[in-house]
C-alpha positions as a Markdown table, in Angstrom:
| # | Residue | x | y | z |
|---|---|---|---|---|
| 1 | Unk | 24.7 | -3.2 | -5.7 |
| 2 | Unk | 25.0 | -6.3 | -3.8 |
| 3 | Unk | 21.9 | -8.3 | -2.2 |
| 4 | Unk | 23.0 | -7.5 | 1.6 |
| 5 | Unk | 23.7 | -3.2 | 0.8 |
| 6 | Unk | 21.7 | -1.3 | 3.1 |
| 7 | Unk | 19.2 | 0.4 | 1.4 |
| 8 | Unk | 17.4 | 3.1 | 4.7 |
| 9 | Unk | 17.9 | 0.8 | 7.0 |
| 10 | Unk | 16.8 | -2.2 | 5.1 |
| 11 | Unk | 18.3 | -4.9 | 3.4 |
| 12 | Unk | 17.8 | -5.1 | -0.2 |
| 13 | Unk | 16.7 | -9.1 | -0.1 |
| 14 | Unk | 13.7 | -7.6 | 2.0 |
| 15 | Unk | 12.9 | -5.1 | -0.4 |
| 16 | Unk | 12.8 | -7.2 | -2.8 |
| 17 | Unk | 10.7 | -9.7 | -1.3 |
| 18 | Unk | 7.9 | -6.9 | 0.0 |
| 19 | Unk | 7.5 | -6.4 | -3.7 |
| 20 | Unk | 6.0 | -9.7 | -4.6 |
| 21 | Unk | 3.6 | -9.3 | -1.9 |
| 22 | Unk | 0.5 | -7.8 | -3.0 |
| 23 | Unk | -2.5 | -7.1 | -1.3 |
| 24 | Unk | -5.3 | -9.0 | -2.8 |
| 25 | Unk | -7.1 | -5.2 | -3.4 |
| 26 | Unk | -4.3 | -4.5 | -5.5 |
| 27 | Unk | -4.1 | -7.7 | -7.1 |
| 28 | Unk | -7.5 | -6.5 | -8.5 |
| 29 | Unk | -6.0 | -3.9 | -9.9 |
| 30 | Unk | -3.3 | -5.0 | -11.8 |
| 31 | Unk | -5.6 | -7.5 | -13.1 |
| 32 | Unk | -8.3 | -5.2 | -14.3 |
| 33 | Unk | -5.2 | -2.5 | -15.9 |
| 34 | Unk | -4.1 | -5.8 | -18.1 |
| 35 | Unk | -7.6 | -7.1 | -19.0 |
| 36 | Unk | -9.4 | -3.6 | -19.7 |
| 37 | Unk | -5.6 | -2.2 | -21.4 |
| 38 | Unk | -5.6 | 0.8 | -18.7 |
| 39 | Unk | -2.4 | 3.0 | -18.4 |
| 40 | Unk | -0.8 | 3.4 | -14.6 |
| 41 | Unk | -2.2 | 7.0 | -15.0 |
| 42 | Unk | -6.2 | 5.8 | -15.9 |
| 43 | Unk | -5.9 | 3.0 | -13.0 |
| 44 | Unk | -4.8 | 6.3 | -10.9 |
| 45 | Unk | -7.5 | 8.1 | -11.7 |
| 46 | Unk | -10.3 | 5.1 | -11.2 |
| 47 | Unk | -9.0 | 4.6 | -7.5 |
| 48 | Unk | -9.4 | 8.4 | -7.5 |
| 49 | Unk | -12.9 | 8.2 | -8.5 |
| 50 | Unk | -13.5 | 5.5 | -6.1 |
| 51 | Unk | -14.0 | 2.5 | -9.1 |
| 52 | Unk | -14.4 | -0.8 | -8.0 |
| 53 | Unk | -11.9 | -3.0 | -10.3 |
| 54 | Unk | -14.4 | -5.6 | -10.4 |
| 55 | Unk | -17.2 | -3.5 | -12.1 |
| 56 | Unk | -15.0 | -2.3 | -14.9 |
| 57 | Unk | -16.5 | -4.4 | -17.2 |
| 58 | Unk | -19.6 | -3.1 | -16.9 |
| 59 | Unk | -18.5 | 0.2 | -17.7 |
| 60 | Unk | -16.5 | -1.0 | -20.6 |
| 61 | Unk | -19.2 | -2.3 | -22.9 |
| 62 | Unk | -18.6 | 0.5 | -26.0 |
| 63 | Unk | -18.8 | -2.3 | -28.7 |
| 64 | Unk | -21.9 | -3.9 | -27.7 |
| 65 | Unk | -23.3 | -0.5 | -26.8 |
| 66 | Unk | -22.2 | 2.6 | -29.1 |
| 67 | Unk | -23.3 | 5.4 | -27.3 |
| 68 | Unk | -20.2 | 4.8 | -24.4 |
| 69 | Unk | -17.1 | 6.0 | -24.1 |
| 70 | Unk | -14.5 | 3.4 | -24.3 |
| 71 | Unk | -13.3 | 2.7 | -21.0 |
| 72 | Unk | -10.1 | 4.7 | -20.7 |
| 73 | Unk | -11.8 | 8.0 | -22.2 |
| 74 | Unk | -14.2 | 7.4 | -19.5 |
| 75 | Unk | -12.1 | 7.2 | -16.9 |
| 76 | Unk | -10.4 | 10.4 | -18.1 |
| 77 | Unk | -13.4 | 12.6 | -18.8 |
| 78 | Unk | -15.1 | 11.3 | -15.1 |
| 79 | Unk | -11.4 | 12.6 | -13.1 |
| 80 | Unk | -11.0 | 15.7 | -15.7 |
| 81 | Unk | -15.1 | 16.4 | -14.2 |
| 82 | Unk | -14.9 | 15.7 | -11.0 |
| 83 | Unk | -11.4 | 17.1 | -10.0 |
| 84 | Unk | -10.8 | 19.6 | -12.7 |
| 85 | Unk | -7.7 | 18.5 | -13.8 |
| 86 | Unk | -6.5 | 16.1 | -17.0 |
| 87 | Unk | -4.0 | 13.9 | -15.1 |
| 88 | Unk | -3.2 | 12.7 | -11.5 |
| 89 | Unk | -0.3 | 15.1 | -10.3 |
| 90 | Unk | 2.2 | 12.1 | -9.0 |
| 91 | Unk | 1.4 | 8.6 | -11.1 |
| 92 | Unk | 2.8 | 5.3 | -9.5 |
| 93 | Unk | 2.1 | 2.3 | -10.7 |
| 94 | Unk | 0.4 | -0.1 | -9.0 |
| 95 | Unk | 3.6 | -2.4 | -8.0 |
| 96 | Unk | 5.5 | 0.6 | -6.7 |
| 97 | Unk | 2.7 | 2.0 | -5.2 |
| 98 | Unk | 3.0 | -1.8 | -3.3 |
| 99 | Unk | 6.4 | -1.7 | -2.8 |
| 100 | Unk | 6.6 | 1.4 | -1.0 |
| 101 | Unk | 4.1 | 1.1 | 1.5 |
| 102 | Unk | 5.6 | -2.5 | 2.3 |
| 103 | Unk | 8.9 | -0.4 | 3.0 |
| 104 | Unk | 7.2 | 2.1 | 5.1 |
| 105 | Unk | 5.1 | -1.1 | 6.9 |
| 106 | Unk | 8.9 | -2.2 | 7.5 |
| 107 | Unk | 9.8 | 0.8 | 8.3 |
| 108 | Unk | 7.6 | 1.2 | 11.4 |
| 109 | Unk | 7.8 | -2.3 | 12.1 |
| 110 | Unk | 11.9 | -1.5 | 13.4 |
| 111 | Unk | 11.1 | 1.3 | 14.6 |
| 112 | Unk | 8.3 | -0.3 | 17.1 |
| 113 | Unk | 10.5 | -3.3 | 17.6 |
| 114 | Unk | 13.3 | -0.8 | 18.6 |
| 115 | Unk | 11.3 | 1.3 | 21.1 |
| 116 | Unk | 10.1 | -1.8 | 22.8 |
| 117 | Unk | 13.8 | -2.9 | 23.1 |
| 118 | Unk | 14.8 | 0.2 | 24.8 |
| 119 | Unk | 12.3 | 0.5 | 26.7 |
| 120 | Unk | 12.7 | -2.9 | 28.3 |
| 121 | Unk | 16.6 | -2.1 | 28.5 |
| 122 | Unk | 15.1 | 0.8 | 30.5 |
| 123 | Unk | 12.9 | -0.9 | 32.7 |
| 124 | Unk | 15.3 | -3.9 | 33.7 |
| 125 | Unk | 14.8 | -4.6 | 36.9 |
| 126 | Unk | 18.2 | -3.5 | 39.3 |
| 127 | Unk | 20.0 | -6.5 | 41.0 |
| 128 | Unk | 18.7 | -7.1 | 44.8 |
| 129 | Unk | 14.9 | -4.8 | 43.8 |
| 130 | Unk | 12.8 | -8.1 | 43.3 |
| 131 | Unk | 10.4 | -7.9 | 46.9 |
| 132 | Unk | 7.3 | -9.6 | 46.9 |
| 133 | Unk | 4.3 | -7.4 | 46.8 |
| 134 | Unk | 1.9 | -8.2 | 49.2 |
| 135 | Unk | -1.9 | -7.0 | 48.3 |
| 136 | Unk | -3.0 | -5.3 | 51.3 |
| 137 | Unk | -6.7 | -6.3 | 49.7 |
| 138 | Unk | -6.4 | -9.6 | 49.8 |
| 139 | Unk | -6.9 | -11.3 | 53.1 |
């Protein structure tokens, strides 16, 4: 696959270069999945639940205090409550959750920039129609 292959519309070299853009929110994320040693699913499940990435350590305090859950466990036994299932049906990991909605951010990006240049191809004004409006208002 070369670097300038159409990929929907879009060039591969902007694909690529939406992925290393992160939002700061998931920035948080990714660094809270690597510090507290979360899988893509149990990060799924926390921004399920509404976790705040920050507050994580909080939560994950089982050596200093036995009676917790580790975190993960938590995390999994909180979603497996709440929604009644064991697992998040579709799991993306935080980088292609990213990269897709920078594609889809692209996405309708052309297709605003496209409607705007047909409908200014549209509304061109015709050789000869340029009168001066007077405002019948003004005195």
């Amino acid at each position: 696959m070369s670097d300038a292959e159409d990929i929907g519309g879009l060039s591969r070299k902007v694909i690529v270069g939406m992925a290393k853009k992160t939002t700061q929110k998931m920035q948080a994320w990714i660094e809270a999945r690597k510090r507290h040693h979360l899988s893509h699913a149990q990060v799924h499940m926390a921004r399920e639940l509404g976790m705040n990435p920050a507050k994580l350590g909080k939560i994950d305090n089982h050596k200093q205090e036995p009676w917790k859950l580790p975190l993960p466990q938590f995390i999994e036994e909180l979603h497996s409550k709440r929604f009644g299932k064991t697992s998040p049906e579709a799991v993306l990991s935080i980088e292609e959750r990213c990269r897709r909605e920078a594609a889809k951010k692209e996405e309708r990006r052309i297709a605003r920039q496209l409607a705007a240049d047909s409908a200014t191809q549209r509304e061109a004004p015709q050789v000869g129609g340029n009168k001066l409006r007077v405002n019948p208002h003004r005195g």
